[in-house]
C-alpha positions, 0 to 999 in steps of 0.5 A: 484491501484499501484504496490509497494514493502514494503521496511520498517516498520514505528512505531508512539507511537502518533495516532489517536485512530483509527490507533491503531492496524494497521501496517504501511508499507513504501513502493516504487512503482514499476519503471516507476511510478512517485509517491515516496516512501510513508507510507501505512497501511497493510490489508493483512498480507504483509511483508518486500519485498513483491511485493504489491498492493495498494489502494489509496484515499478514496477507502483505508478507506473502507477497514475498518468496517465503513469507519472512518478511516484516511488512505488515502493507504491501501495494498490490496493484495500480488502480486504473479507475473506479466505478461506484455506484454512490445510491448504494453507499447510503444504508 
């Protein structure tokens, strides 16, 4: 899982049938990541500036009743805060 922040919203009128209900979020990962900005499906009612954790790879599809779905990110939960300790980030 990540740490990402919804910095938009995406809209395709053309999906598969599967997609359709599902909010698409874009979303940045959190500093010193090395993934880009990527498009990610909202399974917890998530928003526009939301800090958010997300599920990546074929974990994301079982979000889902029956697990069919062609999602490959799927966010998981609404961070509230983090706590790191930064002298244990050095190696």
């Amino acid at each position: 899982m990540i740490i990402a922040k919804v910095v938009g919203n995406l809209w395709a009128t053309k999906k598969d049938d599967k997609l359709n209900g599902l909010k698409f979020f874009v979303v940045r990962p959190a500093k010193g990541s090395k993934s880009e900005t990527f498009v990610t499906v909202d399974g917890a009612g998530a928003g526009i500036g939301d800090d958010v954790l997300v599920s990546q790879g074929s974990s994301a599809r079982t979000v889902f009743a029956g697990g069919d779905v062609p999602v490959d990110a799927v966010i998981v939960g609404i961070i509230d805060s983090v706590e790191v300790d930064e002298s244990l980030l050095e190696y």
